[in-house]
Backbone as XML, in Angstrom:
<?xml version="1.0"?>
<chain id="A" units="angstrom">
  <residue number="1" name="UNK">
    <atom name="N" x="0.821" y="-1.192" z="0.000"/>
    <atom name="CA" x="0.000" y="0.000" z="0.000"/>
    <atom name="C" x="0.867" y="1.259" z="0.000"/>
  </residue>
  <residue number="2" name="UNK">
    <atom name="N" x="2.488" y="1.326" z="0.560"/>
    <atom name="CA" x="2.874" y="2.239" z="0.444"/>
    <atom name="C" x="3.726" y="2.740" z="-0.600"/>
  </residue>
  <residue number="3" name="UNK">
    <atom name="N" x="3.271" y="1.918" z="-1.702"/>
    <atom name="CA" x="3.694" y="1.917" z="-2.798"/>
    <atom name="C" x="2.830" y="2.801" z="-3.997"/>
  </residue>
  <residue number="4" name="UNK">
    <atom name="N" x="1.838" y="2.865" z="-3.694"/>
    <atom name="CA" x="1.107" y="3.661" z="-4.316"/>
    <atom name="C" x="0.604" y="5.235" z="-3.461"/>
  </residue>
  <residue number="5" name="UNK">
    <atom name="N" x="1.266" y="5.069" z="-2.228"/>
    <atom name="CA" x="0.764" y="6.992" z="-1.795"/>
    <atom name="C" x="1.280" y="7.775" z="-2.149"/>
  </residue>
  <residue number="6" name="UNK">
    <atom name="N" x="2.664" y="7.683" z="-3.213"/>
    <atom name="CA" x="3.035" y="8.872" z="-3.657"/>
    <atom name="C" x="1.773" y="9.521" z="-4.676"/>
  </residue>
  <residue number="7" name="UNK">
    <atom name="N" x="1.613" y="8.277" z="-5.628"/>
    <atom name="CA" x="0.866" y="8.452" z="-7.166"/>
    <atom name="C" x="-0.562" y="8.955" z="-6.131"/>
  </residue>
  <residue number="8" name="UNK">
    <atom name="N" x="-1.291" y="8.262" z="-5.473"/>
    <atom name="CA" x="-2.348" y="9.200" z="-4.436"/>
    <atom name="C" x="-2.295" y="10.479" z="-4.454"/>
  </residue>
  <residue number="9" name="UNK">
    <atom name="N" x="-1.474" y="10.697" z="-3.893"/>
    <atom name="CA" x="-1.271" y="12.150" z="-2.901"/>
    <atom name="C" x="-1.258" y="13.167" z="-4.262"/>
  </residue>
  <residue number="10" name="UNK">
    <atom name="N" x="-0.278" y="12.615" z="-5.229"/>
    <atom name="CA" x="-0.144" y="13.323" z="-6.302"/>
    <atom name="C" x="-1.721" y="13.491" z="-7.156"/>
  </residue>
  <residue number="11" name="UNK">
    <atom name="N" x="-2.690" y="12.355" z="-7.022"/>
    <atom name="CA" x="-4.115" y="12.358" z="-8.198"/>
    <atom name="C" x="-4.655" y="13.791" z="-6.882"/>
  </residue>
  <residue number="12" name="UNK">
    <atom name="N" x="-4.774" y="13.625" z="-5.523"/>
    <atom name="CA" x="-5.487" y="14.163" z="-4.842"/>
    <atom name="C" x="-5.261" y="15.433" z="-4.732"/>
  </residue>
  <residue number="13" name="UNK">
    <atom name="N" x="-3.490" y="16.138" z="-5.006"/>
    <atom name="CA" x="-3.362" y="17.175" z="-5.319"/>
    <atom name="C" x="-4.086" y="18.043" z="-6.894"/>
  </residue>
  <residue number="14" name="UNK">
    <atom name="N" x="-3.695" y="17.029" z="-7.613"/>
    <atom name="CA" x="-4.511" y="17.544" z="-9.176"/>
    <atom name="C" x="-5.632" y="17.595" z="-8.846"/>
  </residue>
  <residue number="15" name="UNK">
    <atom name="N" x="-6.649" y="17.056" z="-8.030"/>
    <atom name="CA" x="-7.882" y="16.693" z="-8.475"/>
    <atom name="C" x="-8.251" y="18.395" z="-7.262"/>
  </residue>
  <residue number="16" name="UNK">
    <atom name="N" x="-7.264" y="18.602" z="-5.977"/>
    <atom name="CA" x="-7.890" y="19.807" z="-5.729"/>
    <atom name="C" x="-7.348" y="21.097" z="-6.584"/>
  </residue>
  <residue number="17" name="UNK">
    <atom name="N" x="-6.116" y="21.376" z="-7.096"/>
    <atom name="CA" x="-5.772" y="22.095" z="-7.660"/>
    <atom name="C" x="-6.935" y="22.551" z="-9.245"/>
  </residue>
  <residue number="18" name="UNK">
    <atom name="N" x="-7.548" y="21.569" z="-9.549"/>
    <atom name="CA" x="-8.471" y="21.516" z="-10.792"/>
    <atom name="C" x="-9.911" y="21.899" z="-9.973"/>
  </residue>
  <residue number="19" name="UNK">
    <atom name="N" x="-10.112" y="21.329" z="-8.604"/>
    <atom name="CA" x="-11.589" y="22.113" z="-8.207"/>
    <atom name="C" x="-11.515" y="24.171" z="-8.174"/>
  </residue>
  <residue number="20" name="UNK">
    <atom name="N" x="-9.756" y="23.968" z="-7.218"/>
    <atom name="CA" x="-10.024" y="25.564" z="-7.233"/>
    <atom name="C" x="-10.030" y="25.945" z="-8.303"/>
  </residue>
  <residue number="21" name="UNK">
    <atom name="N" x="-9.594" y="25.672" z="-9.495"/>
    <atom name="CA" x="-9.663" y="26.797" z="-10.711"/>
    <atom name="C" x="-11.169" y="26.861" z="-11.088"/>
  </residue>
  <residue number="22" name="UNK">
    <atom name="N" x="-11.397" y="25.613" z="-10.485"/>
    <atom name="CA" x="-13.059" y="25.739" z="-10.732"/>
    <atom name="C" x="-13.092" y="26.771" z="-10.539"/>
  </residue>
  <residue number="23" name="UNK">
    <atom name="N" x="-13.257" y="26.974" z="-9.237"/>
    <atom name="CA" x="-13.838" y="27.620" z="-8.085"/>
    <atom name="C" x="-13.387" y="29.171" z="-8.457"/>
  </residue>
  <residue number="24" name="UNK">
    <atom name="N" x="-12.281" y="29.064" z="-8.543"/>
    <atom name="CA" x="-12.187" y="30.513" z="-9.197"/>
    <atom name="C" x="-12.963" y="31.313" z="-10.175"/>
  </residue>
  <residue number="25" name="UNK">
    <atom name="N" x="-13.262" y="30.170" z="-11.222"/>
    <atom name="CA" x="-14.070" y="30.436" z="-12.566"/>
    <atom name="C" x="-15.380" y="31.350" z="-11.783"/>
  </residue>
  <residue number="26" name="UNK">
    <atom name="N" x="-15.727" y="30.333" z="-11.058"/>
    <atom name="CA" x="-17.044" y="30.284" z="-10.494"/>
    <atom name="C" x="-17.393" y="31.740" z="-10.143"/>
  </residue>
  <residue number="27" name="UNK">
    <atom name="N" x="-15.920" y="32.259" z="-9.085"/>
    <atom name="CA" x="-15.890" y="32.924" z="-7.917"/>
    <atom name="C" x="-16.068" y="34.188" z="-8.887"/>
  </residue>
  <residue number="28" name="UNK">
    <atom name="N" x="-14.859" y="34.284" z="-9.938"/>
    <atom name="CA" x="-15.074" y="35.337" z="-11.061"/>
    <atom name="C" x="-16.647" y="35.608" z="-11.512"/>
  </residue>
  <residue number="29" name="UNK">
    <atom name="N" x="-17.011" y="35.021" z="-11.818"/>
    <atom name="CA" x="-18.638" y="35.217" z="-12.640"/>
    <atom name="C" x="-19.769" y="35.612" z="-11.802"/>
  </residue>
  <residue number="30" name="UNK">
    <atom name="N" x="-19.623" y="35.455" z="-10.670"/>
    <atom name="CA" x="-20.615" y="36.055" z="-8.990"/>
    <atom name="C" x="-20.535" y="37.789" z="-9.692"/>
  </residue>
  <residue number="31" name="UNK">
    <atom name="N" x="-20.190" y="38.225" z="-9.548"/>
    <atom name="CA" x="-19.934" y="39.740" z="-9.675"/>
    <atom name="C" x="-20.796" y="40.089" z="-11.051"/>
  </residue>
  <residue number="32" name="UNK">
    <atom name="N" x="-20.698" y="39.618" z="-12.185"/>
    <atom name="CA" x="-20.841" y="40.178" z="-13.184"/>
    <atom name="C" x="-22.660" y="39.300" z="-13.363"/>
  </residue>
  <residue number="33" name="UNK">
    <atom name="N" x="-22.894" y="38.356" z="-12.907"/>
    <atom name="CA" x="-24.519" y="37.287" z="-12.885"/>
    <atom name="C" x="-25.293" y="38.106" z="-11.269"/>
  </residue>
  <residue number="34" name="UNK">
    <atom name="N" x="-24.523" y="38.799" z="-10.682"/>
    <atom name="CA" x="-25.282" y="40.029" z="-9.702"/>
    <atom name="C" x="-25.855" y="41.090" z="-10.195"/>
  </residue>
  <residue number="35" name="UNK">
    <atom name="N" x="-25.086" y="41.518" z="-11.052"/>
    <atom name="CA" x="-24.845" y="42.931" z="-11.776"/>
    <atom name="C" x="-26.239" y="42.505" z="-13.268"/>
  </residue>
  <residue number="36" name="UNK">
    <atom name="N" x="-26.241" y="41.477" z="-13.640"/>
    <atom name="CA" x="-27.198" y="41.677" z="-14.559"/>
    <atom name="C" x="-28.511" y="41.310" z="-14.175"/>
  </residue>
  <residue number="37" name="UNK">
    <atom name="N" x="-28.914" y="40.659" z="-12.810"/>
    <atom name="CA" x="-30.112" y="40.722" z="-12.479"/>
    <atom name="C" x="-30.331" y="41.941" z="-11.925"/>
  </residue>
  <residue number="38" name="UNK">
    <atom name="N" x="-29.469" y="43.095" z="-11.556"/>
    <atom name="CA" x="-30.045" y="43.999" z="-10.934"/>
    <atom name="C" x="-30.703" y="44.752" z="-12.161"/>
  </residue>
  <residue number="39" name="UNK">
    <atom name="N" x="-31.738" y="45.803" z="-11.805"/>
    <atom name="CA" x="-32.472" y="46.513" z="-12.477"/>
    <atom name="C" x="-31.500" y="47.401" z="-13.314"/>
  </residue>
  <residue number="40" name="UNK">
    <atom name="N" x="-32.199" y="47.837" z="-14.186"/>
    <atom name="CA" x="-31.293" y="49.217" z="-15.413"/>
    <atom name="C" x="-30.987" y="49.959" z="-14.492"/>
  </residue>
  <residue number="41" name="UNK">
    <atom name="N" x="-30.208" y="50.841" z="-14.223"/>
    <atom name="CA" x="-30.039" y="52.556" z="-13.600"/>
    <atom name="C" x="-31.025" y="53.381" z="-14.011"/>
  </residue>
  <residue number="42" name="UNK">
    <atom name="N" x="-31.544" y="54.566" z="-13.776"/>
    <atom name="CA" x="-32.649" y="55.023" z="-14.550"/>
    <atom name="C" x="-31.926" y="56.094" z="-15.442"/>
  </residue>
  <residue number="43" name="UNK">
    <atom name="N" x="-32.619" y="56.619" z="-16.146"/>
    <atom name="CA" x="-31.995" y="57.485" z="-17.292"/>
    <atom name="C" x="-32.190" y="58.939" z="-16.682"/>
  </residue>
  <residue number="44" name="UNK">
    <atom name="N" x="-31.244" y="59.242" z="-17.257"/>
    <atom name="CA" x="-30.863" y="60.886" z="-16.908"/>
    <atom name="C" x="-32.110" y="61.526" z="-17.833"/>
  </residue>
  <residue number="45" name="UNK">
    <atom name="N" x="-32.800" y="62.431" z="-16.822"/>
    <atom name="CA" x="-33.499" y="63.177" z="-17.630"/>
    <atom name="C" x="-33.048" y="64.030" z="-19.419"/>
  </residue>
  <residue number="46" name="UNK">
    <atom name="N" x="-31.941" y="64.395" z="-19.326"/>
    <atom name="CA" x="-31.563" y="64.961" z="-20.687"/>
    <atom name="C" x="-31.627" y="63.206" z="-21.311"/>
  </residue>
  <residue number="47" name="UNK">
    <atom name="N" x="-31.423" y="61.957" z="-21.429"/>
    <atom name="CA" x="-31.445" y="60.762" z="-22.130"/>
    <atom name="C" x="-32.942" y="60.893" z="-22.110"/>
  </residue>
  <residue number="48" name="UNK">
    <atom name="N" x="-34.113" y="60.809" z="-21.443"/>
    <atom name="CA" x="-35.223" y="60.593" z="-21.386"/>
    <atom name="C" x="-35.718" y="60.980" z="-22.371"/>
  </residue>
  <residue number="49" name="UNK">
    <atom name="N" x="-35.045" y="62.559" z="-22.501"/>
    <atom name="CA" x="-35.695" y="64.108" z="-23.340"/>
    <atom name="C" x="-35.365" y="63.711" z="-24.888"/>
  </residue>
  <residue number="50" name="UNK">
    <atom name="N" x="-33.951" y="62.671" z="-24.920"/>
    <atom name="CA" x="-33.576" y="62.335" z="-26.113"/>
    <atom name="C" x="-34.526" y="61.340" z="-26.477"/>
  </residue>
  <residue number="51" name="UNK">
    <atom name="N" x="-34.604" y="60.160" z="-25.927"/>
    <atom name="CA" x="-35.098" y="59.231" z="-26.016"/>
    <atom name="C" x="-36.773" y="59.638" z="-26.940"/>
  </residue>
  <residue number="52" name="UNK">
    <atom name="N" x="-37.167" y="60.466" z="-25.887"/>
    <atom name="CA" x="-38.878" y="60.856" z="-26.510"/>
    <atom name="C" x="-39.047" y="61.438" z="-28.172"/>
  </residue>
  <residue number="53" name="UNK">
    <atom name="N" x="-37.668" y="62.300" z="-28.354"/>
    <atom name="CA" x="-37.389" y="62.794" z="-29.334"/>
    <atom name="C" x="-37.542" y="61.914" z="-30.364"/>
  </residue>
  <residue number="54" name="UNK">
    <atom name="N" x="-36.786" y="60.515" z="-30.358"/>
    <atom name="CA" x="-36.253" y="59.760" z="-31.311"/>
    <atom name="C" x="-37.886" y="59.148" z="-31.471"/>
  </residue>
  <residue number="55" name="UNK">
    <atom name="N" x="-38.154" y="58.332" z="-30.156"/>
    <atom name="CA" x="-39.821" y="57.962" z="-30.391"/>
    <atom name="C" x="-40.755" y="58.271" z="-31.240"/>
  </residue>
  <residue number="56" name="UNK">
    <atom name="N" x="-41.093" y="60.640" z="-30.441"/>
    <atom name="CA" x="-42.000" y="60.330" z="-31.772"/>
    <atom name="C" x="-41.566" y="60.567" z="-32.906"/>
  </residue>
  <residue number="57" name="UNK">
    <atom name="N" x="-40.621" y="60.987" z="-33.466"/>
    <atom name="CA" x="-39.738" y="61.115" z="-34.879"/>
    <atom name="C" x="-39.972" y="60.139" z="-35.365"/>
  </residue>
  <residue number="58" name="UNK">
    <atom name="N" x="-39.809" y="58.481" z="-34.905"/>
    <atom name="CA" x="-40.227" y="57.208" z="-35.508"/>
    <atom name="C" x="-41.625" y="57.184" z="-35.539"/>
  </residue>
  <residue number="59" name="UNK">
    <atom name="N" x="-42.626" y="57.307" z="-34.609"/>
    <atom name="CA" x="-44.155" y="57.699" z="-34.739"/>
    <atom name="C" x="-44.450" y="58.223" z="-35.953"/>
  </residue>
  <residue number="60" name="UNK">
    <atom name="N" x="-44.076" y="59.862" z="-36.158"/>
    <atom name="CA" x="-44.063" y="60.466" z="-37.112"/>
    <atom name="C" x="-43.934" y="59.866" z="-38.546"/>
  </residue>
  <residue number="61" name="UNK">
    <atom name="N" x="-42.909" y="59.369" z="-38.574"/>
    <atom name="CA" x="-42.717" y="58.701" z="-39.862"/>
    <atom name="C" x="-43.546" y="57.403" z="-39.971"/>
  </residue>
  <residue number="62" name="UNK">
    <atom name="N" x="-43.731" y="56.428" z="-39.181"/>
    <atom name="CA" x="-44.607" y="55.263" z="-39.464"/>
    <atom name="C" x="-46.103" y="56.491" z="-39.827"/>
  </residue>
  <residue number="63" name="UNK">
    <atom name="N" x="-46.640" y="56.658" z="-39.218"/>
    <atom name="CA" x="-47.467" y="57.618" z="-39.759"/>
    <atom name="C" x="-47.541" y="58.568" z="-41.171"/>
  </residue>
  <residue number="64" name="UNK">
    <atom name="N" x="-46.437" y="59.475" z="-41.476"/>
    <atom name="CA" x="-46.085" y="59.727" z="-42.834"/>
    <atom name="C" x="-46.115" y="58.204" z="-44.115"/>
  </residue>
  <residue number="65" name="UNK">
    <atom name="N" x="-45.543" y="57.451" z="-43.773"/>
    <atom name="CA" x="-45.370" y="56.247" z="-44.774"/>
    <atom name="C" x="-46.932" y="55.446" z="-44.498"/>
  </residue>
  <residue number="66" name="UNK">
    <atom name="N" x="-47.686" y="56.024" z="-43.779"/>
    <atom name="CA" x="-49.021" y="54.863" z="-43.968"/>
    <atom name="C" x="-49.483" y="55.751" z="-44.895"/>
  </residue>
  <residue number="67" name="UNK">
    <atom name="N" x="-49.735" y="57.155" z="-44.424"/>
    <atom name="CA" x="-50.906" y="57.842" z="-45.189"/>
    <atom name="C" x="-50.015" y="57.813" z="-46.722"/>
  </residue>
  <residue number="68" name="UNK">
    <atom name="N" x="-48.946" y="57.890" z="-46.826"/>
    <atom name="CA" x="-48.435" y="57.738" z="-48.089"/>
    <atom name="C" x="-48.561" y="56.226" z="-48.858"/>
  </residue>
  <residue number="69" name="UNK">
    <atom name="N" x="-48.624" y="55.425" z="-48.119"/>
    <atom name="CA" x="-48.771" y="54.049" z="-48.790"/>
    <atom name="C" x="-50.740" y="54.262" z="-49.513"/>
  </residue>
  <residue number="70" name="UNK">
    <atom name="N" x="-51.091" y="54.652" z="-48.175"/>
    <atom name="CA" x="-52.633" y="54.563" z="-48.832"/>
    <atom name="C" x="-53.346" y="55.519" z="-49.840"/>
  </residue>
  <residue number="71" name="UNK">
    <atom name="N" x="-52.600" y="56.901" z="-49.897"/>
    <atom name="CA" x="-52.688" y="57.650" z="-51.229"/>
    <atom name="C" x="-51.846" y="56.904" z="-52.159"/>
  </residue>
  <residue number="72" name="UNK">
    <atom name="N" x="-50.681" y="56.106" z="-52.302"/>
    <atom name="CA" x="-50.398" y="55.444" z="-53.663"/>
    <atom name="C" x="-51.721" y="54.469" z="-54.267"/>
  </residue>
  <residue number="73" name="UNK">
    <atom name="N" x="-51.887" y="54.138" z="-52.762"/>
    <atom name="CA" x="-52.732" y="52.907" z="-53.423"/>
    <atom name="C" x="-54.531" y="53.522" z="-54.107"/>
  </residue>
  <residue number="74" name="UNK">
    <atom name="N" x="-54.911" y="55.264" z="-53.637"/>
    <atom name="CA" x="-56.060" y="55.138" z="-53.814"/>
    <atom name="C" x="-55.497" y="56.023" z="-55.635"/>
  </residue>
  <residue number="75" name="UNK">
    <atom name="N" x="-54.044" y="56.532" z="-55.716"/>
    <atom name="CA" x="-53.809" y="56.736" z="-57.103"/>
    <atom name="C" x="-53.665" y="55.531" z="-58.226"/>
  </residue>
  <residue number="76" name="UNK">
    <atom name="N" x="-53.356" y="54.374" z="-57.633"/>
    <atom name="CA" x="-53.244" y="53.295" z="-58.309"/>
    <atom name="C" x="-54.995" y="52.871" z="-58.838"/>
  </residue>
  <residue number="77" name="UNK">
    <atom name="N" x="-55.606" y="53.037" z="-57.887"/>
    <atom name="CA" x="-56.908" y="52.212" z="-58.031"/>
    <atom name="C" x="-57.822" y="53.535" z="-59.422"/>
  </residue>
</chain>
């Protein structure tokens, strides 16, 4: 039996040396799987002011391109 505790000692060192890197992996990724369940930050009012801007500008235009789709179509008919 004491023929094999070197090769032992040696699997039991690899086998913890390979959990901590686990563990490290692990330990790394806590921080950043916290950080994305937390909620957004809220937006700075001047982003808000932008934000609304861009909205209805896109409003606007889906709107421009309907009434324009449906005058092609009542010039077509």
């Amino acid at each position: 039996m004491r023929y094999f505790q070197p090769e032992r000692a040696l699997i039991c060192r690899e086998i913890r040396e390979e959990r901590r890197r686990e563990l490290d992996v692990v330990l790394s990724q806590l921080p950043q799987r916290r950080a994305d369940r937390l909620p957004a930050p809220p937006l700075s009012l001047e982003a808000q002011f932008q934000r609304t801007i861009v909205n209805m500008r896109e409003d606007v235009q889906r709107a421009k391109d309907a009434r324009s789709t449906h005058i092609l179509r009542w010039l077509r008919s």
